[in-house]
N, C-alpha and C positions, 0 to 999 in steps of 0.2 A: 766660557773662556773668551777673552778679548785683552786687544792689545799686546799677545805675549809672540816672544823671536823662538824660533826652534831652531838648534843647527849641531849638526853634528852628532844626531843620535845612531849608532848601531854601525859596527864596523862595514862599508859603503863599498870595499873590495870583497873581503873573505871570510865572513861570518857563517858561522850555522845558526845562528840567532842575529838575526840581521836589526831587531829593534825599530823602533817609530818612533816617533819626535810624541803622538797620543796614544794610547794604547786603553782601552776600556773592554772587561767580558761582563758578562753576567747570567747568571739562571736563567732560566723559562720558567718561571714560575708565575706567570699572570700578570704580573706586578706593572706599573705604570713610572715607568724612567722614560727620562729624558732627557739629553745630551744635547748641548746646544754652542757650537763655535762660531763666533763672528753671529756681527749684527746686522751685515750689510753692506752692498754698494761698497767694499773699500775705503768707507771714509769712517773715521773715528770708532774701533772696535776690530778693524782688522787683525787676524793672524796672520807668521806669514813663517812658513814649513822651510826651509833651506837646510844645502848639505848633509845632507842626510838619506838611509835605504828607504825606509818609507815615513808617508805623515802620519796620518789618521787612521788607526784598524779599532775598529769594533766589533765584537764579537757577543751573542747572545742578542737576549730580549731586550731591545729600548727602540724608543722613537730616538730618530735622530734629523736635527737643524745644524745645516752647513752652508754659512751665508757669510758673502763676501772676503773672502780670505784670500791668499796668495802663496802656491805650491810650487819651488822654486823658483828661477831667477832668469830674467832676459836678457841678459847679459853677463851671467858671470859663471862659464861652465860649470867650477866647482862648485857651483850655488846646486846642482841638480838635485830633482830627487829619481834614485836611480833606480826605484821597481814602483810602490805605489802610491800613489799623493792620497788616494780614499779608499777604503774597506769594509763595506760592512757585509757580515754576514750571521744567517739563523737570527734574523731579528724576527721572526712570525711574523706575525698580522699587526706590526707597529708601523710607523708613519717613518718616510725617511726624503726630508725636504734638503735636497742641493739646488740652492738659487744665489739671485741679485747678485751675480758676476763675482762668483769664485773665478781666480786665473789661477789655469795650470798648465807649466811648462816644465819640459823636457823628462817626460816619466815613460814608464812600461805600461802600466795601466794608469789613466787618471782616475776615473769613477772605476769600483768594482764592486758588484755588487748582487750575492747569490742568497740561495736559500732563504726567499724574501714570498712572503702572500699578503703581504698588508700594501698601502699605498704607498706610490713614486711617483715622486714629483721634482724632473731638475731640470730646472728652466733659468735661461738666460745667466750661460757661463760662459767660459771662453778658454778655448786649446787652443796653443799655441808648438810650436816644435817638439818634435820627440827626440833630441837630439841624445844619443847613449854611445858610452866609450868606445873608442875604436878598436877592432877586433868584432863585437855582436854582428851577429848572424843575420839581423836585417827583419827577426820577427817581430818586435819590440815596438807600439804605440798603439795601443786600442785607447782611445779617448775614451768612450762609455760602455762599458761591457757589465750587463746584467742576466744572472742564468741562474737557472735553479734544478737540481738534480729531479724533483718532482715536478712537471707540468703545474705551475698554479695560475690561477685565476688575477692578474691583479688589477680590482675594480678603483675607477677614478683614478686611475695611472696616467700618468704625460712626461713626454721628453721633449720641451718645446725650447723653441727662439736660441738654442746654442753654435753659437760660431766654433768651427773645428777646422783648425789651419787657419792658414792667410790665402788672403788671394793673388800673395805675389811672394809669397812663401817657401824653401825648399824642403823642410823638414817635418811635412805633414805626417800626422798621424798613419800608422799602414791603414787602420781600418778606424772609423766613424763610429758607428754606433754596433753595437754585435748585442743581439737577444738570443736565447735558447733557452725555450721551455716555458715561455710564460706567454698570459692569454689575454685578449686586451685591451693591450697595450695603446695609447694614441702620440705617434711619433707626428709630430706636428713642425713645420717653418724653421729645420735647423741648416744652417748654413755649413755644407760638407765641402773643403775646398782640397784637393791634389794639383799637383804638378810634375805630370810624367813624360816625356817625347818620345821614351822608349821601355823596354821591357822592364819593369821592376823585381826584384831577386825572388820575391815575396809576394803571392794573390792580395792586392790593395783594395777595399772594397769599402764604399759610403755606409750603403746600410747594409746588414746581415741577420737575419733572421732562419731560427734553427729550432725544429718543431714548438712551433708555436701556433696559436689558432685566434684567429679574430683579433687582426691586429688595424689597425689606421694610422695608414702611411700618406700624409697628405700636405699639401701647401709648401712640398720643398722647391722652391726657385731656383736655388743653387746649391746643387748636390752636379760640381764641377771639375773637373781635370783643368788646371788653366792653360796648357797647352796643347796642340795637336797631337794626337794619337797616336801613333801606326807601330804596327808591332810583330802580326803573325801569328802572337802568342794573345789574344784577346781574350782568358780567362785572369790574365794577371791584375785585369782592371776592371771592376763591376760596379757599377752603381748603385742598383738595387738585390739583392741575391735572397730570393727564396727556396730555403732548403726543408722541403717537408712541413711547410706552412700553411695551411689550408684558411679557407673562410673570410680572407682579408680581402680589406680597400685598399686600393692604390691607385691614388687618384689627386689629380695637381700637382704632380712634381716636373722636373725640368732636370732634365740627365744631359752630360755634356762632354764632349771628346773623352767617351769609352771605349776600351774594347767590348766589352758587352754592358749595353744599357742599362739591361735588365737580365739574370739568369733563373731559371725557374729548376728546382730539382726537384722529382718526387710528386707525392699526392698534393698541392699545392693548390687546390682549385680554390680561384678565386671567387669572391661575391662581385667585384667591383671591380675593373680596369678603365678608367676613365679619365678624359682630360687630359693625360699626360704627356709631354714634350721630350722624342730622343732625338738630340740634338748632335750632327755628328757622331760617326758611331762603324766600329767596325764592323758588329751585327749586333742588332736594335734588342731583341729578347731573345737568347737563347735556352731553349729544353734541352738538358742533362737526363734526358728517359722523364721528361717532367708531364705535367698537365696540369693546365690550369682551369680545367672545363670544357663541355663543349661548347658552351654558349653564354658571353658574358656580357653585360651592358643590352642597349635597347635592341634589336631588330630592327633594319631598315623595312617600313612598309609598301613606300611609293618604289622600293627598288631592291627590291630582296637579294637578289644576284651580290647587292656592295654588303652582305653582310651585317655585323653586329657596327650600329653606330655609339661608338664610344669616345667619338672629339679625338684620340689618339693622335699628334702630329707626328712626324717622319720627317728632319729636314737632317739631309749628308748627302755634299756635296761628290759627286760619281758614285754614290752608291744606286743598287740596280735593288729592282724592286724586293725581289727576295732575299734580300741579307735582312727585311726589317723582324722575316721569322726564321729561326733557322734549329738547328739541332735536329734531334730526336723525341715526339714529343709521342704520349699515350693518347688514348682518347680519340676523338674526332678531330677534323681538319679544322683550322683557324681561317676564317678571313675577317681581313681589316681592312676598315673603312675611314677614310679623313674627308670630311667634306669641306668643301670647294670653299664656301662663302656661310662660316659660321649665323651669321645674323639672317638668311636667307632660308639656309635649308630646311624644306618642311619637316626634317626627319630630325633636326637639330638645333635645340632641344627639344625634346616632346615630351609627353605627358607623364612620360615614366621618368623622367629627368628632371629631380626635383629641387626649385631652389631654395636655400637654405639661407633665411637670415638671422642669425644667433651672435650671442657673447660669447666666445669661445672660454673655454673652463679656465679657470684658477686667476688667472693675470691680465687677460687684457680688456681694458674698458671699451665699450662703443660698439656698434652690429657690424658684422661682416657675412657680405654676400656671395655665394658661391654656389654650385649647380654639383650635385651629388647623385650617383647611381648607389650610392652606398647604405646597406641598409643595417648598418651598424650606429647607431645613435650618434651622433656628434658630438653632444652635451654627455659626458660619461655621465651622469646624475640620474638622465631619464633612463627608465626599465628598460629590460631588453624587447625585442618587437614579439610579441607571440610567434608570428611567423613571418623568419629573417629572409627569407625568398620568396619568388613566386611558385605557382605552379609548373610554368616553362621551364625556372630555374631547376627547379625539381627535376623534373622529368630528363630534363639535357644533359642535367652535369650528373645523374645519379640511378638512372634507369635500368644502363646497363651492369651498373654493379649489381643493383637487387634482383636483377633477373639472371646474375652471373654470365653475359654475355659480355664483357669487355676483353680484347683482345690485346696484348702484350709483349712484348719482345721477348721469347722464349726461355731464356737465359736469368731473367726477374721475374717471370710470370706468375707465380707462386707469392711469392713475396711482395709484390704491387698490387697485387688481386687479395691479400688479408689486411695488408693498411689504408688501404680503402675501405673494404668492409669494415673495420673497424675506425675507419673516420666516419663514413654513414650511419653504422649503430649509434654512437654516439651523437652524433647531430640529432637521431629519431629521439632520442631516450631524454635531450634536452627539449626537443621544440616538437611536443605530441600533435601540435596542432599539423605539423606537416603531413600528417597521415590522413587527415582530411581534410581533401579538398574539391570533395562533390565530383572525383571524378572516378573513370573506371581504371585509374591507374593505380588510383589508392588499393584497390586490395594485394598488387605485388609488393609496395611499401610494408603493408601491415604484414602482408606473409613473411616479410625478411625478419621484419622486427620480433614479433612471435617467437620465429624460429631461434633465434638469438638471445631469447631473456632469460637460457638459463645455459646459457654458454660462455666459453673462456672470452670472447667477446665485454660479455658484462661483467665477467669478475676482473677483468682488467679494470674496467671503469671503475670497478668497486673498491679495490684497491686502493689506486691514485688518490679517488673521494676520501677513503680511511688516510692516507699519506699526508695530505692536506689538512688533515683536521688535527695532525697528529697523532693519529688513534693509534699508534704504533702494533702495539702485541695484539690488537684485533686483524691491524692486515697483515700481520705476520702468523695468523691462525688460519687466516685465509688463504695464503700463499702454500703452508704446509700441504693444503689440501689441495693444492691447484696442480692438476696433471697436464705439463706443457706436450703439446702434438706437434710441434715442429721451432725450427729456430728460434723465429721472433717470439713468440711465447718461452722457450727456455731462458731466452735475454732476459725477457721480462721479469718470471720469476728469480733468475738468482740476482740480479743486479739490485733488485730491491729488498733482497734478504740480506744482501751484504749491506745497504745505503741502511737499513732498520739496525744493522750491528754498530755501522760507524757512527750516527747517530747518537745511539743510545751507552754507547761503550769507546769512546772517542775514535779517534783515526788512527790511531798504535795498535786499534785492538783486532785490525785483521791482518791473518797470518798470511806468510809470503806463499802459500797456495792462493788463497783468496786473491790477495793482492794482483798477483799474475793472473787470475781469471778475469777482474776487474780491468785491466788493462787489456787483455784479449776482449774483450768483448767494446770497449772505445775506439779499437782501430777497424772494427768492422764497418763495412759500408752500410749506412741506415734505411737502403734497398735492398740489402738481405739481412741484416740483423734488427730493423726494426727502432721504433725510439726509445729504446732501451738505450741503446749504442750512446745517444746523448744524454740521460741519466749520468751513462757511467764516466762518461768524459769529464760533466759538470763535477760530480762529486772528487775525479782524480784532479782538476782544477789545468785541463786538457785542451786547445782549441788542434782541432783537425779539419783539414779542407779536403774534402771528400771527390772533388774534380780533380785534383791531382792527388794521386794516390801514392802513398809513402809521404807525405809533405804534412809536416804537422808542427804546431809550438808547446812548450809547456809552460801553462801560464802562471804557473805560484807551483814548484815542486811540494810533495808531500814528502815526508820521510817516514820510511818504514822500519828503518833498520840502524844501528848503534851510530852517533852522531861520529865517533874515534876516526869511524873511515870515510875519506872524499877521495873521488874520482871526477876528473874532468879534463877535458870536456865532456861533458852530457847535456845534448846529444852530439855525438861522434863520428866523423868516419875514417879516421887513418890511425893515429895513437890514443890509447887510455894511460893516465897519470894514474899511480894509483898509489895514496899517502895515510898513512896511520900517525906514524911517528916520523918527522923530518929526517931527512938522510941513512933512515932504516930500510932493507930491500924487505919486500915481503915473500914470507916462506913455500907461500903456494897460493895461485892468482887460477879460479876455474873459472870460465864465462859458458852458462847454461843458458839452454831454448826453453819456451816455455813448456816444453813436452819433458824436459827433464836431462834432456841428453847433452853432454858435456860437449861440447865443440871446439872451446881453446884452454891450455894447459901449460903454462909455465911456473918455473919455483925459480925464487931469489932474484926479485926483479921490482922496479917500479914503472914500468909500463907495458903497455902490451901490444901489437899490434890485431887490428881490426878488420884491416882491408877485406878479409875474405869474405865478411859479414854480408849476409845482404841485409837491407833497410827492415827495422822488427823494434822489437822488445827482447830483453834478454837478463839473467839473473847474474852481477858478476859476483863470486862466492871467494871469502879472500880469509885463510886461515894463516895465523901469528900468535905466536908465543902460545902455545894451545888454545886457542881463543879461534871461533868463527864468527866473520860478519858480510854479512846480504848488502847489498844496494840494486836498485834496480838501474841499467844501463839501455840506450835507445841508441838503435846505429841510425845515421837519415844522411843518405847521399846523392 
């Protein structure tokens, strides 16, 4: 496709079919498609998306090329596109290139991008304002958001060199780049720009990463707020935010007038913290009940007392030295070390500090030099390492789980103490060689793992493996037989018996019991319900921020129930409108909890009051002309 104007597709206020300017599905049938819009760069072969609900949705099996095109307009409101400039989704294991400076302005999502195990590659684009009608609620601009209801794998993946906002911009994106559930990943040299001086409505956050594992977060310079900070409320602005991300680099970026630099939540332990610059900051890394290890980067030798030497810079002005850690964190104590006179210190770099001079993948010509504690490959091409840690590493970040000696804040104990062991199974069961290592530690490693290989531990993993592959009716033979012992295993199994039905029997075909389980189990916290919680988010098409609790967006509604009836606002918190047929009251309006119990109760009315609500999920049940019909309703105050 090249050369062609889109404008005006799909009614842009009040549609239940809201329409795209492209729209393509197709089977899974193996088959070798390929979609391809724009040639390039903008010049000769551009498309260009305007006024219109969304651009580009694809759905099904195809490689897809999306180069140089243009998703609405920089100047001309009505030119927006007002939900999503790109969509693809259930492409398997195809190829999906977003490059050579697509522009996209003023959407809800620009890139979106789920149910994906093949390669990503979207480098060198540009977001510009999110601007949306007056009235929205302030959720509205994730520039790149890619998530998959399944944890997958995707090999030779990169999100590199994209500018996101301006640097003197007011209508940045809320959030930069958001992952959930995929493993990986190499986020490379994008340029993240905000402009906040005070609280924003909405948690604004650069990058966001949500159970994912072995990811490379590296070379970002400016991943910046352009103005001064100060707030009180310093979770509304994050730079980096790791929620239940385990095994990752982060290393060479430069974080700038944040509330928090960095936030860490959950079983998170790092491989790599290195190099990095919090620059101005209201507290530099905060833990959410987080850990990131006991011990990461090199060891100071000449000076043991300064801790793990990691280059780490600290530079905020009147900040006192403890705000650079701060929260609630698992595990052993932190200390951090900045030395004095980088080109001097004996401790920095050293020998475990290793430098790197490579062509970075896909795009850019010429070596570049750089000093890595990371031991996740840099060239995605090359193998993975037989054994991604040391022994120290080992034994630091992982000792006390396999000896069952880690200690926890009472209230998650349970629940931080199985998603651990079940991030350690997993690590053992990929990387055999970490069980030996000629030392006398290895046999409490091996005794964990033993113990485990015919446990819900490993049929989880076995699972996911069969989810991944497709294998469907095999993990769902598996599942039958899987006897859950406590929460996060019960998440696990039904979440992924319902994601095998909607799958294979579309997203109509689960009932509003189902339905309502699927959404109780997304607003659970994924400290006590486990990464199921993000399964079942990804698949309702759901982002929730789990630091502020009751605070959530819906990012693409699904509909469950007869399109005749709309209600809105959803989500709500003072009046519900509630329309079948224009200027018709309706006969009887019930709003149900999801236990089942009727809680509000009017007849011959078209709206309802809410107020009493507290913030949830809710069923509102609306019978006309002997006719019933479901929607589901979200109070958020």
């Amino acid at each position: 496709m090249l050369n062609n104007i889109f404008s005006q597709n799909g009614d842009i206020t009040n549609s239940t079919e809201p329409g795209a300017c492209v729209f393509a599905t197709s089977d899974f049938d193996f088959s070798d498609r390929e979609i391809k819009i724009g040639n390039g760069f903008n010049t000769g072969g551009q498309n260009i998306f305007k006024n219109s609900t969304n651009g580009v949705m694809i759905k099904g099996e195809s490689s897809v090329a999306i180069k140089g095109n243009t998703f609405g307009d920089a100047s001309v409101f009505n030119d927006r596109l007002t939900d999503i400039c790109i969509s693809i989704i259930e492409a398997g294991s195809k190829e999906i290139l977003i490059q050579n400076q697509n522009y996209f302005y003023d959407y809800t999502h620009a890139i979106d991008i789920g149910d994906i195990s093949g390669r990503i590659y979207l480098n060198n684009n540009k977001f510009w304002n999110s601007v949306f009608p007056s009235g929205a609620t302030a959720f509205e601009g994730i520039a790149i958001n890619i998530n998959n209801p399944i944890n997958a794998t995707l090999l030779n993946s990169e999100i590199s060199d994209n500018r996101i906002g301006t640097s003197n911009g007011t209508n940045q994106p809320r959030m930069g780049i958001r992952l959930s559930n995929v493993n990986k990943l190499r986020v490379i040299n994008n340029d993240i720009y905000f402009k906040h001086s005070t609280v924003p409505t909405d948690p604004h956050k650069g990058i966001l990463a949500e159970g994912c594992e072995e990811l490379k977060i590296f070379d970002h310079l400016l991943i910046k707020n352009t103005v001064s900070f100060s707030s009180g409320t310093p979770e509304r602005l994050i730079g980096i935010d790791l929620n239940q991300s385990p095994h990752s680099c982060i290393e060479n970026n430069t974080l700038t007038n944040f509330g928090y630099g960095m936030q860490v939540t959950g079983n998170s332990v790092i491989n790599s913290l290195y190099d990095n610059e919090f620059n101005q900051f209201e507290k530099g890394i905060h833990f959410n009940l987080g850990d990131i290890g006991a011990k990461v980067g090199t060891q100071s030798a000449s000076n043991p007392i300064n801790g793990n030497v990691m280059g780490n810079n600290w530079i905020c002005s009147g900040c006192i030295t403890n705000q650079r850690i701060t929260g609630n964190y698992s595990g052993a104590g932190l200390i951090w070390f900045t030395p004095t006179n980088i080109t001097t210190d004996p401790d920095f770099p050293n020998n475990s500090v290793i430098p790197i001079n490579t062509i970075l993948p896909f795009h850019l010509a010429g070596a570049t030099t750089y000093y890595s504690e990371c031991p996740i490959p840099s060239d995605p091409f090359e193998e993975d390492p037989d054994v991604p840690i040391n022994l120290r590493t080992r034994n630091d970040n992982f000792g006390g789980v396999v000896a069952d000696t880690n200690r926890y804040p009472e209230d998650i104990h349970n629940e931080i103490r199985y998603a651990n062991r079940l991030m350690v199974y997993k690590l053992l069961k990929k990387y055999p060689a970490l069980l030996n290592f000629d030392d006398s530690s290895d046999s409490s490693f091996a005794s964990f793992y033993n113990s485990n290989v015919e446990s819900n531990l490993n049929k989880i993993d076995s699972v996911e493996t069969l989810l991944s592959s497709r294998a469907f009716v095999a993990a769902n033979s598996l599942l039958a037989n899987f006897t859950d012992t406590n929460t996060i295993e019960y998440n696990f199994k039904r979440v992924y018996q319902l994601y095998i039905k909607w799958t294979l029997q579309g997203d109509t075909s689960l009932t509003d019991v189902e339905a309502d389980e699927l959404y109780a189990i997304a607003y659970q916290h994924p400290l006590t319900g486990g990464k199921a919680v993000f399964t079942a988010r990804n698949i309702l098409r759901l982002e929730v921020d789990d630091k502020l609790q009751g605070n959530y967006r819906i990012m693409k509604g699904k509909q469950y129930s007869s399109a005749q009836l709309k209600i809105y606002p959803n989500p709500a918190n003072n009046i519900v409108y509630i329309q079948i047929k224009e200027n018709v009251k309706i006969e009887l309006v019930q709003i149900i909890d999801i236990s089942g119990r009727i809680l509000l109760e009017q007849q011959n009315v078209n709206e309802i009051s809410v107020l009493k609500l507290i913030p949830g999920i809710y069923l509102i049940q609306v019978r006309h002309e002997g006719e019933m019909f479901n929607e589901k309703l979200i109070i958020n105050k």
